[in-house]
N, CA, C and O atoms as CSV, one atom per row, in Angstrom:
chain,resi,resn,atom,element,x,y,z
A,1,UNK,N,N,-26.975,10.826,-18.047
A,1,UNK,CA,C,-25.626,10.586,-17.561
A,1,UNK,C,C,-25.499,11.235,-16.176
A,1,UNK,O,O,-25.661,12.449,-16.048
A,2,UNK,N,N,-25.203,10.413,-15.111
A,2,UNK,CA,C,-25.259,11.295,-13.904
A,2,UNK,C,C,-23.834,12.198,-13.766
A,2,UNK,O,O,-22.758,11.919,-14.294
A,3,UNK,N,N,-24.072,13.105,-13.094
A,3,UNK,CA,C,-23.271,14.376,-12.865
A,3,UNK,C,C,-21.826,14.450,-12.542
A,3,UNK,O,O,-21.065,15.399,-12.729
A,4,UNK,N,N,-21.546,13.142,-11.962
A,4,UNK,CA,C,-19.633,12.988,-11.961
A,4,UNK,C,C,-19.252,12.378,-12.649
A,4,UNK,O,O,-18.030,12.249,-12.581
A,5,UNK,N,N,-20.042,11.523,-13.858
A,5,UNK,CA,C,-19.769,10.871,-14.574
A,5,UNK,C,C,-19.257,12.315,-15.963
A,5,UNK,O,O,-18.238,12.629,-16.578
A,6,UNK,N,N,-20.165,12.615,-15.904
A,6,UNK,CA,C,-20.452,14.334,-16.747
A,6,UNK,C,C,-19.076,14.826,-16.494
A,6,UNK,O,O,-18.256,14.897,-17.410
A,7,UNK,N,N,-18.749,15.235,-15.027
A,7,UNK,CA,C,-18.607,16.073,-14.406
A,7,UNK,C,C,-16.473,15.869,-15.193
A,7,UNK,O,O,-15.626,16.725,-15.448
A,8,UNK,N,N,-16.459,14.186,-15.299
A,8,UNK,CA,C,-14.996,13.696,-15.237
A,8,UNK,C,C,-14.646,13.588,-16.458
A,8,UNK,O,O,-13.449,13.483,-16.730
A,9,UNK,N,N,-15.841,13.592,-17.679
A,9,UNK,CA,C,-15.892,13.676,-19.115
A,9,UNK,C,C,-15.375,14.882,-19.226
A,9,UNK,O,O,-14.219,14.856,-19.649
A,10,UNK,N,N,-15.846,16.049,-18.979
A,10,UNK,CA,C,-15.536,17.579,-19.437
A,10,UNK,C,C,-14.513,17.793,-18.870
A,10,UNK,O,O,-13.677,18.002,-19.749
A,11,UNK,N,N,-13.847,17.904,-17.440
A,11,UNK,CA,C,-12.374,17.863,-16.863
A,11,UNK,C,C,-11.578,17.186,-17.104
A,11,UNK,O,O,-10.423,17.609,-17.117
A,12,UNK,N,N,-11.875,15.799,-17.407
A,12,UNK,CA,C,-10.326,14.937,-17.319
A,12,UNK,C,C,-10.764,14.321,-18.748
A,12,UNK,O,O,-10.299,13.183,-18.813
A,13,UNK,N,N,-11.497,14.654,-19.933
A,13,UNK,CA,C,-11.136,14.143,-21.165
A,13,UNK,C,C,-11.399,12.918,-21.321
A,13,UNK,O,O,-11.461,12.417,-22.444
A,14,UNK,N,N,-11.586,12.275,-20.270
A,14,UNK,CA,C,-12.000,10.749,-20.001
A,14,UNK,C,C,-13.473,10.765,-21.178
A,14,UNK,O,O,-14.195,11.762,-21.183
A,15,UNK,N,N,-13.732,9.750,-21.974
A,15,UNK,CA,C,-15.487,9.450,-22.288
A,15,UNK,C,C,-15.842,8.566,-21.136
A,15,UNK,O,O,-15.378,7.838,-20.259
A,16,UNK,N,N,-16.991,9.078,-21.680
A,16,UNK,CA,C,-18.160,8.231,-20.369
A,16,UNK,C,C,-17.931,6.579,-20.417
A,16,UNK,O,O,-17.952,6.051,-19.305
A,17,UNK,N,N,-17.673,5.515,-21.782
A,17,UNK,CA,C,-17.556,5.002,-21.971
A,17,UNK,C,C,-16.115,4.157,-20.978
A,17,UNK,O,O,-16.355,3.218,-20.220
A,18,UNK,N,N,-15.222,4.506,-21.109
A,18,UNK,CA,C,-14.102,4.307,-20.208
A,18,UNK,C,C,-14.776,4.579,-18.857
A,18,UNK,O,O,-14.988,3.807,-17.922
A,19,UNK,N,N,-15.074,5.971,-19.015
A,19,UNK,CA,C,-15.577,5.552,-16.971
A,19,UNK,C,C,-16.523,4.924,-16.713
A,19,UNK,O,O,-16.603,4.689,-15.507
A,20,UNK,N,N,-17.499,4.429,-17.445
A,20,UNK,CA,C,-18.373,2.916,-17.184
A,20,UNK,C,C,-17.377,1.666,-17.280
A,20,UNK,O,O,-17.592,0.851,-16.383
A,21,UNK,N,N,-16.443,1.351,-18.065
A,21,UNK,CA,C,-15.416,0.436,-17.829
A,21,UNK,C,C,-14.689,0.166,-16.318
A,21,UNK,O,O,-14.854,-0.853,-15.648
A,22,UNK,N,N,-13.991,1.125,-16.012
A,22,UNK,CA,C,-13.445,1.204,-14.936
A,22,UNK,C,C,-14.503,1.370,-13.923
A,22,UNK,O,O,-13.796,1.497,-12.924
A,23,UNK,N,N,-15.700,1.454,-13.509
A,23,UNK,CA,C,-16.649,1.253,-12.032
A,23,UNK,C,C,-17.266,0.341,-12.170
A,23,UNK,O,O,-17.914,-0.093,-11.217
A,24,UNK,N,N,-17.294,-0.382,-13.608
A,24,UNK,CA,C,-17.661,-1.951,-13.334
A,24,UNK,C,C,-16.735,-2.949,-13.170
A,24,UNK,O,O,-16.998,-4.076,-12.749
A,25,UNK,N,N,-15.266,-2.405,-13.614
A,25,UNK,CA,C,-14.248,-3.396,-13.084
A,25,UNK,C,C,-14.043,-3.345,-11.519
A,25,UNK,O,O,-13.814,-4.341,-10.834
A,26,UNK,N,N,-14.152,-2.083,-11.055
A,26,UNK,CA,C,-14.026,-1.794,-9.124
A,26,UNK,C,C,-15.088,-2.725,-8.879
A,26,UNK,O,O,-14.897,-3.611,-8.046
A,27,UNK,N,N,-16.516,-2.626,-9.673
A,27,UNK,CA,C,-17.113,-3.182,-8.275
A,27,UNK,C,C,-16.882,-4.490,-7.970
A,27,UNK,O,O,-16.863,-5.140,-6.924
A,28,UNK,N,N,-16.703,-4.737,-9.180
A,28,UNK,CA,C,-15.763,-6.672,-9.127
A,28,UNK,C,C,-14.796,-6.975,-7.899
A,28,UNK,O,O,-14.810,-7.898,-7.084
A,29,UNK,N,N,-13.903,-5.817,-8.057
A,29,UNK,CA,C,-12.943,-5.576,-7.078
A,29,UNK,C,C,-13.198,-5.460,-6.038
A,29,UNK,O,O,-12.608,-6.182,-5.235
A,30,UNK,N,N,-13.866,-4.817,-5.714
A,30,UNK,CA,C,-14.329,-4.619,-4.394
A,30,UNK,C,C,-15.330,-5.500,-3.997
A,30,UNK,O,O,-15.615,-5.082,-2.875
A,31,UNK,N,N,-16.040,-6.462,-4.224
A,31,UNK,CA,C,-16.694,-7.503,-3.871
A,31,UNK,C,C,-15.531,-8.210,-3.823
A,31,UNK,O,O,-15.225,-7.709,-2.740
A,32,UNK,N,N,-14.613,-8.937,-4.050
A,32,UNK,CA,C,-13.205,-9.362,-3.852
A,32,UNK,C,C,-12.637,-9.448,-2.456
A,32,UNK,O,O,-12.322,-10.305,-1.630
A,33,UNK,N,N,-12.673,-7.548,-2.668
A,33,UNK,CA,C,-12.319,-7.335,-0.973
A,33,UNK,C,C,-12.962,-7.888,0.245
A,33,UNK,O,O,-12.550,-8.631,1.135
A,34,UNK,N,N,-14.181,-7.260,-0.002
A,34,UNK,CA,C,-15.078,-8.001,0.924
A,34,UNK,C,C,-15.073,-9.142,1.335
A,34,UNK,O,O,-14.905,-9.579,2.473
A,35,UNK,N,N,-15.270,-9.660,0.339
A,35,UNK,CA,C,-15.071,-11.519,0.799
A,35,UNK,C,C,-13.913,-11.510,1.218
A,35,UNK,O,O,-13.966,-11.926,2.375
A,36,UNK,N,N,-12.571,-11.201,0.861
A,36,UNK,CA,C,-11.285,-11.766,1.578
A,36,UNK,C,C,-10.957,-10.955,2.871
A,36,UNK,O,O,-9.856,-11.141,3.390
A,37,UNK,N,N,-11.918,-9.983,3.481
A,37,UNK,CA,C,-11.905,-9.300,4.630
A,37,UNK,C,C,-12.376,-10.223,5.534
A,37,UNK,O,O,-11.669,-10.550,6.487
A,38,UNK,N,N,-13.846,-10.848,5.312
A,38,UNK,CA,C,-14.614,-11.180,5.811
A,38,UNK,C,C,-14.198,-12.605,6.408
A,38,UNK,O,O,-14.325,-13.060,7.545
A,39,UNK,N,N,-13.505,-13.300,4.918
A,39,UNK,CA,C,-12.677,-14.500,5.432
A,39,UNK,C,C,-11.405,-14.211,6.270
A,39,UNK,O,O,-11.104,-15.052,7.118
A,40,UNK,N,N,-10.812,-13.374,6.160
A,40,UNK,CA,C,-9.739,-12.373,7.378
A,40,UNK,C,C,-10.436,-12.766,8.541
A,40,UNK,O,O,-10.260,-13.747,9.264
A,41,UNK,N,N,-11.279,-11.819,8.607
A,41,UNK,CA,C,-12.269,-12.037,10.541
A,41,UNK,C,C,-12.619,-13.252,10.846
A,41,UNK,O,O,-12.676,-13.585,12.030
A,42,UNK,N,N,-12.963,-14.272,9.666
A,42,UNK,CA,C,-13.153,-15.952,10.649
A,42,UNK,C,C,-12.253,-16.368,10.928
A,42,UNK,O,O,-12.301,-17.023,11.969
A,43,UNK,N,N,-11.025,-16.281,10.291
A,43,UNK,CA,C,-9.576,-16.975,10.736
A,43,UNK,C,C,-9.327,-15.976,12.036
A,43,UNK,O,O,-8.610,-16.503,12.886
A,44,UNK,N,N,-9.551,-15.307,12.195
A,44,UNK,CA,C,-9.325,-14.304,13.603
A,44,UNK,C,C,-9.565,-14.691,14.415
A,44,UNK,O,O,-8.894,-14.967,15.410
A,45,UNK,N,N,-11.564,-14.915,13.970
A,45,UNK,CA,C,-11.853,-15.399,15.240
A,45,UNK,C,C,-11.538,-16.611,15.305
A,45,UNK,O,O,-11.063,-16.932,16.395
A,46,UNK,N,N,-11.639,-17.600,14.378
A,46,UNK,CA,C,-11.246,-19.122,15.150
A,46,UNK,C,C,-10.191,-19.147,15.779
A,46,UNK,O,O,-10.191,-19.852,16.788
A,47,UNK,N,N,-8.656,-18.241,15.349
A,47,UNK,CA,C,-7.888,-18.266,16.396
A,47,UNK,C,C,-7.843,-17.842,17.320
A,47,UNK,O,O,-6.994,-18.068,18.183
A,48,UNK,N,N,-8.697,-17.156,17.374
A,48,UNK,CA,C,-8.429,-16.369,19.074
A,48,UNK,C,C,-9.562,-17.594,20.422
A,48,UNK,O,O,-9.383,-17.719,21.633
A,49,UNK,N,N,-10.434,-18.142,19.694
A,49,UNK,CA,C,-10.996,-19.323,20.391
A,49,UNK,C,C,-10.173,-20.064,20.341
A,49,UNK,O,O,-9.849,-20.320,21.501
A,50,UNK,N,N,-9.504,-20.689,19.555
A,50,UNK,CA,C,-8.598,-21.958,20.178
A,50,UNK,C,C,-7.596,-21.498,20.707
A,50,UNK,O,O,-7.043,-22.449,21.260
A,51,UNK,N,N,-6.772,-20.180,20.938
A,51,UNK,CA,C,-5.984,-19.727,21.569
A,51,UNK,C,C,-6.760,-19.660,23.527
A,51,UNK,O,O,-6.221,-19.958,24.593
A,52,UNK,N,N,-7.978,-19.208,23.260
A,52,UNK,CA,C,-8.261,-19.052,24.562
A,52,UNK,C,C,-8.469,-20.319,25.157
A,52,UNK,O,O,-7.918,-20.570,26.229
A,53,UNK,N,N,-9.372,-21.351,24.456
A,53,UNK,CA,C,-9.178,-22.739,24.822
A,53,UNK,C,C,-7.932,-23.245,25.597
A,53,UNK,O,O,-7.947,-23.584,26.780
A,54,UNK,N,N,-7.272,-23.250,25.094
A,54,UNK,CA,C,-5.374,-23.666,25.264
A,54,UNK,C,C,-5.227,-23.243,26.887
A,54,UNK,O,O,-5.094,-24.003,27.846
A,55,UNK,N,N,-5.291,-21.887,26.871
A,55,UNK,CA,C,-5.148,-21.273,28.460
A,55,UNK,C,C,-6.069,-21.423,29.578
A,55,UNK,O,O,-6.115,-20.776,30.625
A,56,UNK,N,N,-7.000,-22.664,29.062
A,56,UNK,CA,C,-8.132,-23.225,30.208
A,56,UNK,C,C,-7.449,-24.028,30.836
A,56,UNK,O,O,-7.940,-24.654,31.775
């Protein structure tokens, strides 16, 4: 069992079991993010090219 996993069992009463639940639901989550960041920055950039287009 690595050591903050340990570490959050003995302090916060949590089982290990629950905190393997919850960091496999984040990483879901956070691959989520990513992608809807990433799709964020293409709509950025395509607008800021057809914005600059326009002012040619």
């Amino acid at each position: 069992m690595p050591m903050s996993i340990q570490a959050a069992e003995e302090n916060l009463g949590v089982p290990a079991a629950g905190i393997a639940l919850i960091l496999g639901v984040d990483r879901i989550l956070d691959m989520s993010r990513s992608a809807i960041d990433v799709a964020g920055e293409l709509v950025a950039c395509l607008l800021m090219a057809r914005w600059q287009q326009s002012r040619r």
